[in-house]
LUMLO-819248 format. One record per atom (N, C-alpha, C): residue in one letter; x, y, z; atom name; residue number from 0. Coordinates in steps of 0.1 Angstrom, whole numbers, plus 5000, padded with zeros to 4 digits. Example, Ala and Ser with C-alpha at 12.3 -4.5 7.8 and 13.67 -1.06 7.14 Angstrom:
// residues 2
+------+------+------+------+------+-----+
| type |    x |    y |    z | atom | seq |
+------+------+------+------+------+-----+
|    a | 5132 | 4943 | 5078 |    N |   0 |
|    a | 5123 | 4955 | 5078 |   CA |   0 |
|    a | 5132 | 4967 | 5078 |    C |   0 |
|    s | 5128 | 4978 | 5071 |    N |   1 |
|    s | 5137 | 4989 | 5071 |   CA |   1 |
|    s | 5129 | 5000 | 5079 |    C |   1 |
+------+------+------+------+------+-----+
***
This chain:
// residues 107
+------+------+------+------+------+-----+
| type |    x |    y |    z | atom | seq |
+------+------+------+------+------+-----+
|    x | 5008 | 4988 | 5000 |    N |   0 |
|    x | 5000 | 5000 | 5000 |   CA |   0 |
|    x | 5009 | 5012 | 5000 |    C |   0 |
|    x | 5004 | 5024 | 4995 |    N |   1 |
|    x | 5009 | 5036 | 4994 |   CA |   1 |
|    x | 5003 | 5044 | 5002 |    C |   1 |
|    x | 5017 | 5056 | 5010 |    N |   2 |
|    x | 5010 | 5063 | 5018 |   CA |   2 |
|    x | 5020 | 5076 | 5017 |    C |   2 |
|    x | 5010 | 5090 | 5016 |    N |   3 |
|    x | 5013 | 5099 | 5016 |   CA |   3 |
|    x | 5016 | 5106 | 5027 |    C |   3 |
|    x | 5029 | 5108 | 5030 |    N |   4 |
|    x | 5038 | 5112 | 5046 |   CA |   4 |
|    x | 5035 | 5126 | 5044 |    C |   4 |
|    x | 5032 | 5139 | 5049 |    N |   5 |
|    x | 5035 | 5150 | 5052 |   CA |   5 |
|    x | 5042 | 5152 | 5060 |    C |   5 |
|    x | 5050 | 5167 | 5057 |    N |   6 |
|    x | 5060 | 5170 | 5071 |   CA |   6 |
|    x | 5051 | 5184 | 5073 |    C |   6 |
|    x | 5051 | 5185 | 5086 |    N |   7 |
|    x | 5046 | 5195 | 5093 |   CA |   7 |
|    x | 5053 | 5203 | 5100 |    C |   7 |
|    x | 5058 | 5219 | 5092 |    N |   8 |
|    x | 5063 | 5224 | 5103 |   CA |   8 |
|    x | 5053 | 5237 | 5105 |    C |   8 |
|    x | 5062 | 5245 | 5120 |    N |   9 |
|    x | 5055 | 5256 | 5127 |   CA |   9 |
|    x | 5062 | 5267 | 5121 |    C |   9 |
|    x | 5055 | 5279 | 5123 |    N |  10 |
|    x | 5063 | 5293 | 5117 |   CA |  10 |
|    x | 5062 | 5299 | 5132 |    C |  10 |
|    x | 5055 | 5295 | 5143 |    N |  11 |
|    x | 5061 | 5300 | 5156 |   CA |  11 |
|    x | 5071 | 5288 | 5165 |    C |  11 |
|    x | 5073 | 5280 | 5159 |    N |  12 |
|    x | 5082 | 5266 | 5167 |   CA |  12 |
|    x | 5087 | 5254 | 5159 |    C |  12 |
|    x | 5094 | 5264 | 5145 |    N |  13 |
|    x | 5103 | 5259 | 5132 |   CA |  13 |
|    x | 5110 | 5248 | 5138 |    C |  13 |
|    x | 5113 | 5236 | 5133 |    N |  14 |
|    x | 5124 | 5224 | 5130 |   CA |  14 |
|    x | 5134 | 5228 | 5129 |    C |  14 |
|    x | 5145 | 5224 | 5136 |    N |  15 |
|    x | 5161 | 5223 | 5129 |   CA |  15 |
|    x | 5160 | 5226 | 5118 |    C |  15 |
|    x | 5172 | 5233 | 5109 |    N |  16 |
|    x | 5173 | 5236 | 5095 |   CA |  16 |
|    x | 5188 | 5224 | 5092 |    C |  16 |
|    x | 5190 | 5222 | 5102 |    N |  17 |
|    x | 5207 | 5216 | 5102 |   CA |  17 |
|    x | 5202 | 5202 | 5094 |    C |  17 |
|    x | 5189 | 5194 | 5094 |    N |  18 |
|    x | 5188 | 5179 | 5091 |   CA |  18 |
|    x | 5189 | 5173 | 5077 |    C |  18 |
|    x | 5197 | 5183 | 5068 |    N |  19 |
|    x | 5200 | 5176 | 5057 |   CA |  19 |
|    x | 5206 | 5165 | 5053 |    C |  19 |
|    x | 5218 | 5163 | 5061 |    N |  20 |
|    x | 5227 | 5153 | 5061 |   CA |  20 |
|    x | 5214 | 5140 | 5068 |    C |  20 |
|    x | 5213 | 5138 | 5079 |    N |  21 |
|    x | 5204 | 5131 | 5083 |   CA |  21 |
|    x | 5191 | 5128 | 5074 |    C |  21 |
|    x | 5188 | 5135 | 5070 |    N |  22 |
|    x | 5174 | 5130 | 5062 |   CA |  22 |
|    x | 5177 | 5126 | 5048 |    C |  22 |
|    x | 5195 | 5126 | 5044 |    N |  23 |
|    x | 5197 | 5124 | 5033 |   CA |  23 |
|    x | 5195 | 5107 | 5034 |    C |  23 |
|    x | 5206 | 5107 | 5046 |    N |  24 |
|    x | 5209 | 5090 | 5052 |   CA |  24 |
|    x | 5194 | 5082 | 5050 |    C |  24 |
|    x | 5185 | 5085 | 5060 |    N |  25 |
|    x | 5170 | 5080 | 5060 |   CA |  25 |
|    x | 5165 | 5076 | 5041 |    C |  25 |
|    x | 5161 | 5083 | 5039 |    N |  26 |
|    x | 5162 | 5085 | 5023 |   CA |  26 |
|    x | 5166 | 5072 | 5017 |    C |  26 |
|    x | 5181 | 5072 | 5017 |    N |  27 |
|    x | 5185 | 5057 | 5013 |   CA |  27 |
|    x | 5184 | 5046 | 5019 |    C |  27 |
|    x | 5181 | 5048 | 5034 |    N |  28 |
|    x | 5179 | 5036 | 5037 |   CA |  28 |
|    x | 5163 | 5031 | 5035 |    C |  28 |
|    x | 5157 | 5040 | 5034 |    N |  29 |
|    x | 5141 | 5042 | 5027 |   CA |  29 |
|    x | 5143 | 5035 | 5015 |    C |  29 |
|    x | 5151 | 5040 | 5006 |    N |  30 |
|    x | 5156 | 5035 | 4994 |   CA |  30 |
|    x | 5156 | 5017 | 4990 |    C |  30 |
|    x | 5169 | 5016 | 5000 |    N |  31 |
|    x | 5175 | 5004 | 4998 |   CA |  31 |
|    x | 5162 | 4995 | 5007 |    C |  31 |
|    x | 5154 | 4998 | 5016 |    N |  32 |
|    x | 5141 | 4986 | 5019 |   CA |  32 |
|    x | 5128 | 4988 | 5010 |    C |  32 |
|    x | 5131 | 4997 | 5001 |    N |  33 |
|    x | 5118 | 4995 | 4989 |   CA |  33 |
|    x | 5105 | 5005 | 4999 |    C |  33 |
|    x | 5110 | 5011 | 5004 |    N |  34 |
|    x | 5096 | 5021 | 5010 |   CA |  34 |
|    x | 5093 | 5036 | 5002 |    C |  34 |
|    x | 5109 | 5038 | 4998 |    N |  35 |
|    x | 5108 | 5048 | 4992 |   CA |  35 |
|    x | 5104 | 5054 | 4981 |    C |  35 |
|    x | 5092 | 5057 | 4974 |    N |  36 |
|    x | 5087 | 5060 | 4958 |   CA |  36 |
|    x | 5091 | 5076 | 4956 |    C |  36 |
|    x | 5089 | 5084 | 4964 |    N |  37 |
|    x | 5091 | 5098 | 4962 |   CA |  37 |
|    x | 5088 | 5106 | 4977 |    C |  37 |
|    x | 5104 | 5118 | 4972 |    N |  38 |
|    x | 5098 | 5128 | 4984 |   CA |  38 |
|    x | 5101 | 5144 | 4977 |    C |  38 |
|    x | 5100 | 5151 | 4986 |    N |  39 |
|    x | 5104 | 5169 | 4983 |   CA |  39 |
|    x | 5101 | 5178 | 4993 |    C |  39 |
|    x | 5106 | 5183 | 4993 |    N |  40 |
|    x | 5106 | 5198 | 5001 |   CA |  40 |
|    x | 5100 | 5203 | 4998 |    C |  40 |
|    x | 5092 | 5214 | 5000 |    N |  41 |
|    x | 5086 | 5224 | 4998 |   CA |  41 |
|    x | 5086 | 5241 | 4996 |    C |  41 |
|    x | 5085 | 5249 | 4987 |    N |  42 |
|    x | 5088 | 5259 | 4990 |   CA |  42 |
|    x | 5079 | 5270 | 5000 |    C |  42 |
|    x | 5083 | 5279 | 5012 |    N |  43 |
|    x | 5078 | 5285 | 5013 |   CA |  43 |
|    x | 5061 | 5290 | 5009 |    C |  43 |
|    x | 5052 | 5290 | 5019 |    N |  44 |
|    x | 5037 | 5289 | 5014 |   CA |  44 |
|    x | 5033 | 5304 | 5013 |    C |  44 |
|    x | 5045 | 5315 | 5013 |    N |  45 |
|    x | 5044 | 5329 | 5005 |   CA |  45 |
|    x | 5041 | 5323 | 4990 |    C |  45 |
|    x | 5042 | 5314 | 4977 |    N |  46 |
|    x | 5052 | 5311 | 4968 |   CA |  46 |
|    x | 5041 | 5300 | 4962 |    C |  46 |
|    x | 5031 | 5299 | 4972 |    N |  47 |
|    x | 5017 | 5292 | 4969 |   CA |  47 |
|    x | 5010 | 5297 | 4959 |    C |  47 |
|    x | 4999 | 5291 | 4948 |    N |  48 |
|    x | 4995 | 5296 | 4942 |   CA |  48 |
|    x | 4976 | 5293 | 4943 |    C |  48 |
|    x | 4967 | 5291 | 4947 |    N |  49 |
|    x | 4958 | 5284 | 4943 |   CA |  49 |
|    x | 4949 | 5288 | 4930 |    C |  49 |
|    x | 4944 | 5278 | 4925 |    N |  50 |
|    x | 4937 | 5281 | 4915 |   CA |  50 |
|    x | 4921 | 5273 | 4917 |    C |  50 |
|    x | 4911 | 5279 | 4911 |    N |  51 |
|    x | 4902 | 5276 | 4910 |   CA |  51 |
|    x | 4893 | 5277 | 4899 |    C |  51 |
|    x | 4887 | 5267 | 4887 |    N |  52 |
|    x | 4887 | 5272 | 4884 |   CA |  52 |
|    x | 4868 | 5260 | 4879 |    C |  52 |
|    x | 4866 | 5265 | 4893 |    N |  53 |
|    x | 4853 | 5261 | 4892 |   CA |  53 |
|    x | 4838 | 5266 | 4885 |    C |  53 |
|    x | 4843 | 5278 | 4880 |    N |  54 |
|    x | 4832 | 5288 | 4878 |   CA |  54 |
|    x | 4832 | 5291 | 4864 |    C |  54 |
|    x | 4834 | 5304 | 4859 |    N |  55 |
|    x | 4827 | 5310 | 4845 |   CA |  55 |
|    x | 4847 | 5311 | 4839 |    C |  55 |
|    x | 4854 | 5313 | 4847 |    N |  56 |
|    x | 4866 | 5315 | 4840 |   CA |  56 |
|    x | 4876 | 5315 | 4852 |    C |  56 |
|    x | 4888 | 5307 | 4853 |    N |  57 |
|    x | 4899 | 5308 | 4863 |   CA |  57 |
|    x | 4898 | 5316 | 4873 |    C |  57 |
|    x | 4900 | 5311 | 4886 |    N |  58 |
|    x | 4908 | 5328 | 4893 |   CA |  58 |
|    x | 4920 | 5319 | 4903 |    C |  58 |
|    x | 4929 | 5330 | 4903 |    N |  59 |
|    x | 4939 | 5325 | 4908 |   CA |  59 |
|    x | 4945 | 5334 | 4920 |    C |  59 |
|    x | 4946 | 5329 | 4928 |    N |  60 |
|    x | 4948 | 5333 | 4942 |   CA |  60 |
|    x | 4959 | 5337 | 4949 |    C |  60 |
|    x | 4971 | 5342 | 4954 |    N |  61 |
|    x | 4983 | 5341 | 4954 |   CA |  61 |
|    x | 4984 | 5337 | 4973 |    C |  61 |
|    x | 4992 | 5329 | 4976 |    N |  62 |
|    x | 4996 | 5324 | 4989 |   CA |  62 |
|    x | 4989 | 5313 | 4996 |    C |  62 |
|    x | 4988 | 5300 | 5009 |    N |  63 |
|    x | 4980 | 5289 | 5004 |   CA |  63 |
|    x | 4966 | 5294 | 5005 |    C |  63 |
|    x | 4961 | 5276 | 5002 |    N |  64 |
|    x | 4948 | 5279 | 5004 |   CA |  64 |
|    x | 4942 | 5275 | 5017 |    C |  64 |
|    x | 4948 | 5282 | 5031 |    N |  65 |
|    x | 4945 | 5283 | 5040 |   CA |  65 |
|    x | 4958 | 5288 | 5051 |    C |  65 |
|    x | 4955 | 5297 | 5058 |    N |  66 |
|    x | 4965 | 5308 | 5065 |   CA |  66 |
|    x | 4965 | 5302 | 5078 |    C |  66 |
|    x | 4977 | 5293 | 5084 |    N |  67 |
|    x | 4975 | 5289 | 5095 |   CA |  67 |
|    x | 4994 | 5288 | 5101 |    C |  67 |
|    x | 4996 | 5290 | 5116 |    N |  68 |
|    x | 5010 | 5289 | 5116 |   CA |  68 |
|    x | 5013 | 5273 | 5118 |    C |  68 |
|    x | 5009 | 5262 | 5111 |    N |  69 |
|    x | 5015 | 5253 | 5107 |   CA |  69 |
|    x | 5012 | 5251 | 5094 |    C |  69 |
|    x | 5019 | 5245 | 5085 |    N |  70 |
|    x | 5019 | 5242 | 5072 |   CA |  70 |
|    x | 5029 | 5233 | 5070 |    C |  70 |
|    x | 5024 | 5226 | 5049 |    N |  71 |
|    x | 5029 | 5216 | 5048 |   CA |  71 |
|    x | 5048 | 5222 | 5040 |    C |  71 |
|    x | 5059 | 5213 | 5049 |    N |  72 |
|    x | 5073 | 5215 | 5042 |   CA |  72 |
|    x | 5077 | 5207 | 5030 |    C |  72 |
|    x | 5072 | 5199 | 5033 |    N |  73 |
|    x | 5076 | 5183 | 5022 |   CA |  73 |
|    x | 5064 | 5172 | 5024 |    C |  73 |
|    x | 5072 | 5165 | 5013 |    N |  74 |
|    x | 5062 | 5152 | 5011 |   CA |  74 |
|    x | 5072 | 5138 | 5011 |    C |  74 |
|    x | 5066 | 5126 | 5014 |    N |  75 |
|    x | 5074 | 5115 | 5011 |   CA |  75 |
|    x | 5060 | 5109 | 5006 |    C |  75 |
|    x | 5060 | 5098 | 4998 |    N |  76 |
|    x | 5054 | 5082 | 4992 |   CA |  76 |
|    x | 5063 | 5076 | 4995 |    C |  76 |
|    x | 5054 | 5065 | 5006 |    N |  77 |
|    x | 5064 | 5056 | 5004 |   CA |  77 |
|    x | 5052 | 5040 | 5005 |    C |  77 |
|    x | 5054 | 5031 | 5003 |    N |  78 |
|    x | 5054 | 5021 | 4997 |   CA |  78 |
|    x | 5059 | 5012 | 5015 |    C |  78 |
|    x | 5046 | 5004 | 5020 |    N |  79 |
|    x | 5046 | 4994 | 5027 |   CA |  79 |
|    x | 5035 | 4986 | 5029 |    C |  79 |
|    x | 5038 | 4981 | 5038 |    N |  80 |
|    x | 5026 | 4967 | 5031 |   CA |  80 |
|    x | 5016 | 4968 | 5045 |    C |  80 |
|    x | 5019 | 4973 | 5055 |    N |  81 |
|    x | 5006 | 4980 | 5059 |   CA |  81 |
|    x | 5007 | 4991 | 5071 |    C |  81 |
|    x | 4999 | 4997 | 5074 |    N |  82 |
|    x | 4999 | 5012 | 5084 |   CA |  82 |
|    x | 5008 | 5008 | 5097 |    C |  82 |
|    x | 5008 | 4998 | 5104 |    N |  83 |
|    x | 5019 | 4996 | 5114 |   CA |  83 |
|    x | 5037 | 5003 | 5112 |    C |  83 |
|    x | 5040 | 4995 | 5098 |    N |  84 |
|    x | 5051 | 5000 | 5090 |   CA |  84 |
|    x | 5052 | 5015 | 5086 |    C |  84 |
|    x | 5042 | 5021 | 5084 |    N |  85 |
|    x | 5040 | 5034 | 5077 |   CA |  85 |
|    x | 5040 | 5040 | 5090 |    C |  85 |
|    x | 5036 | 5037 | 5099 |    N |  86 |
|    x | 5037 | 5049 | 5111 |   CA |  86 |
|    x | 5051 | 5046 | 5122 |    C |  86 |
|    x | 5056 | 5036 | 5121 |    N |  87 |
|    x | 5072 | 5033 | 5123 |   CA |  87 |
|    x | 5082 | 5038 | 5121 |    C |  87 |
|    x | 5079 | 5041 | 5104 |    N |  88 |
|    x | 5088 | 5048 | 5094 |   CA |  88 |
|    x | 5085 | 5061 | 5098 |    C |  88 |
|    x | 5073 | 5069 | 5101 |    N |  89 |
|    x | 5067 | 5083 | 5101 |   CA |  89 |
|    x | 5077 | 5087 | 5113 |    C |  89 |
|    x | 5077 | 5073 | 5129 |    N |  90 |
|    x | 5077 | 5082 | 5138 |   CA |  90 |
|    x | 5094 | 5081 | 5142 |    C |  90 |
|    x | 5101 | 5075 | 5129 |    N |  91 |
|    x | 5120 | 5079 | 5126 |   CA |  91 |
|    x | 5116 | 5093 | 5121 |    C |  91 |
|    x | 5112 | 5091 | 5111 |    N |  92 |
|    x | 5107 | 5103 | 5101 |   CA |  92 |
|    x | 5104 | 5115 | 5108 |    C |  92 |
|    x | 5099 | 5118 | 5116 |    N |  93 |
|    x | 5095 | 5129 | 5128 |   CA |  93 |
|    x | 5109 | 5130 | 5135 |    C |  93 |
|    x | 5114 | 5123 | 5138 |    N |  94 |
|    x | 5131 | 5121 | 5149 |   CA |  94 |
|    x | 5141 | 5129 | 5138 |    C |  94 |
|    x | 5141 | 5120 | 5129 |    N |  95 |
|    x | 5151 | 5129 | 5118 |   CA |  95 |
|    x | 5151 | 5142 | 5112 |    C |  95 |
|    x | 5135 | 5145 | 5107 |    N |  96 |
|    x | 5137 | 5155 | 5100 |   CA |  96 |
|    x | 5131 | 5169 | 5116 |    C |  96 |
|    x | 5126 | 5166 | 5121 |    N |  97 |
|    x | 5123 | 5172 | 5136 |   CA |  97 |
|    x | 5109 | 5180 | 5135 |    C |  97 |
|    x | 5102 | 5173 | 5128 |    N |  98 |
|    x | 5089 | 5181 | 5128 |   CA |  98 |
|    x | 5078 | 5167 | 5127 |    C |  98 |
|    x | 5066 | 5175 | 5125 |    N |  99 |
|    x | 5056 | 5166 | 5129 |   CA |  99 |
|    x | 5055 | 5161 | 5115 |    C |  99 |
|    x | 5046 | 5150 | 5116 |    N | 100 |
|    x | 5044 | 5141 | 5105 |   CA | 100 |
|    x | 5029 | 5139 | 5105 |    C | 100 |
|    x | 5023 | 5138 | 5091 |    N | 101 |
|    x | 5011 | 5132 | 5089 |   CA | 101 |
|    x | 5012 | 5122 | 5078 |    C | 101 |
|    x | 5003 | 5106 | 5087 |    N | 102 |
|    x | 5005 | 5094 | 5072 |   CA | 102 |
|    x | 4990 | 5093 | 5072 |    C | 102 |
|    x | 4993 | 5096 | 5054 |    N | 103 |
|    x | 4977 | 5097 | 5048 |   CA | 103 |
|    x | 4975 | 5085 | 5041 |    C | 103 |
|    x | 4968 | 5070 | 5041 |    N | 104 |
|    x | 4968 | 5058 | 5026 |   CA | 104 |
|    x | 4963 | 5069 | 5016 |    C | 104 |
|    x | 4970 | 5061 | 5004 |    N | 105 |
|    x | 4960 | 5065 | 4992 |   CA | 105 |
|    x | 4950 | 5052 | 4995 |    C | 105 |
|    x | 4936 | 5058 | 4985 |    N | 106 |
|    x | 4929 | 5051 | 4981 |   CA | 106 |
|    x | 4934 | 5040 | 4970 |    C | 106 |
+------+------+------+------+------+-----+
***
Protein backbone atom coordinates (compact mmCIF):
# COMPACT_ATOMS: atom_id res chain seq x y z
CA UNK A 1 0.00 0.00 0.00
CA UNK A 2 0.85 3.64 -0.63
CA UNK A 3 0.98 6.26 1.77
CA UNK A 4 1.33 9.87 1.65
CA UNK A 5 3.79 11.23 4.65
CA UNK A 6 3.55 14.96 5.20
CA UNK A 7 5.95 17.03 7.07
CA UNK A 8 4.58 19.49 9.26
CA UNK A 9 6.34 22.37 10.29
CA UNK A 10 5.52 25.62 12.70
CA UNK A 11 6.27 29.27 11.68
CA UNK A 12 6.14 29.96 15.65
CA UNK A 13 8.19 26.57 16.74
CA UNK A 14 10.34 25.88 13.21
CA UNK A 15 12.42 22.43 13.04
CA UNK A 16 16.13 22.35 12.90
CA UNK A 17 17.33 23.60 9.48
CA UNK A 18 20.67 21.61 10.23
CA UNK A 19 18.80 17.94 9.14
CA UNK A 20 20.02 17.61 5.66
CA UNK A 21 22.74 15.28 6.08
CA UNK A 22 20.35 13.10 8.34
CA UNK A 23 17.41 12.98 6.16
CA UNK A 24 19.68 12.38 3.32
CA UNK A 25 20.94 9.02 5.23
CA UNK A 26 17.03 7.99 5.99
CA UNK A 27 16.18 8.49 2.29
CA UNK A 28 18.55 5.73 1.28
CA UNK A 29 17.89 3.55 3.66
CA UNK A 30 14.13 4.18 2.69
CA UNK A 31 15.64 3.45 -0.64
CA UNK A 32 17.54 0.43 -0.18
CA UNK A 33 14.12 -1.39 1.94
CA UNK A 34 11.83 -0.50 -1.06
CA UNK A 35 9.62 2.14 1.03
CA UNK A 36 10.83 4.78 -0.81
CA UNK A 37 8.71 5.98 -4.20
CA UNK A 38 9.07 9.85 -3.83
CA UNK A 39 9.77 12.85 -1.64
CA UNK A 40 10.44 16.85 -1.67
CA UNK A 41 10.61 19.81 0.11
CA UNK A 42 8.59 22.37 -0.18
CA UNK A 43 8.78 25.91 -1.02
CA UNK A 44 7.75 28.46 1.31
CA UNK A 45 3.69 28.85 1.44
CA UNK A 46 4.38 32.90 0.51
CA UNK A 47 5.16 31.14 -3.23
CA UNK A 48 1.75 29.15 -3.12
CA UNK A 49 -0.50 29.64 -5.79
CA UNK A 50 -4.22 28.39 -5.70
CA UNK A 51 -6.26 28.12 -8.49
CA UNK A 52 -9.83 27.56 -9.05
CA UNK A 53 -11.33 27.18 -11.58
CA UNK A 54 -14.66 26.13 -10.80
CA UNK A 55 -16.80 28.81 -12.24
CA UNK A 56 -17.34 31.03 -15.47
CA UNK A 57 -13.42 31.53 -16.02
CA UNK A 58 -10.05 30.76 -13.70
CA UNK A 59 -9.23 32.77 -10.67
CA UNK A 60 -6.06 32.51 -9.24
CA UNK A 61 -5.20 33.34 -5.80
CA UNK A 62 -1.69 34.13 -4.62
CA UNK A 63 -0.35 32.39 -1.08
CA UNK A 64 -2.00 28.91 0.41
CA UNK A 65 -5.24 27.92 0.40
CA UNK A 66 -5.46 28.30 4.04
CA UNK A 67 -3.54 30.81 6.52
CA UNK A 68 -2.48 28.89 9.49
CA UNK A 69 1.05 28.87 11.57
CA UNK A 70 1.46 25.25 10.65
CA UNK A 71 1.91 24.18 7.19
CA UNK A 72 2.93 21.61 4.78
CA UNK A 73 7.33 21.53 4.16
CA UNK A 74 7.56 18.35 2.15
CA UNK A 75 6.20 15.19 1.09
CA UNK A 76 7.45 11.45 1.11
CA UNK A 77 5.44 8.22 -0.78
CA UNK A 78 6.39 5.57 0.43
CA UNK A 79 5.42 2.06 -0.32
CA UNK A 80 4.62 -0.60 2.69
CA UNK A 81 2.64 -3.31 3.14
CA UNK A 82 0.58 -1.98 5.87
CA UNK A 83 -0.09 1.24 8.35
CA UNK A 84 1.94 -0.40 11.38
CA UNK A 85 5.12 0.01 9.03
CA UNK A 86 4.05 3.40 7.66
CA UNK A 87 3.71 4.91 11.13
CA UNK A 88 7.20 3.31 12.25
CA UNK A 89 8.76 4.79 9.43
CA UNK A 90 6.71 8.26 10.12
CA UNK A 91 7.71 8.19 13.83
CA UNK A 92 12.04 7.95 12.64
CA UNK A 93 10.68 10.31 10.06
CA UNK A 94 9.55 12.89 12.80
CA UNK A 95 13.07 12.12 14.88
CA UNK A 96 15.06 12.87 11.82
CA UNK A 97 13.69 15.47 9.99
CA UNK A 98 12.34 17.17 13.60
CA UNK A 99 8.88 18.06 12.81
CA UNK A 100 5.61 16.62 12.90
CA UNK A 101 4.40 14.07 10.52
CA UNK A 102 1.13 13.20 8.91
CA UNK A 103 0.54 9.43 7.19
CA UNK A 104 -2.28 9.68 4.80
CA UNK A 105 -3.24 5.79 2.65
CA UNK A 106 -4.01 6.52 -0.81
CA UNK A 107 -7.14 5.06 -1.85
Amino acid sequence: MRYLVSVIDDKDNPGSTDRGPAINAFNERLIAEGHWVFSGGLADTGAATVVDNRGEQAVFSDGPFVESKEYLAGVWVWEAPDLDVALRLAAEASEVCDRKIEVRPFL
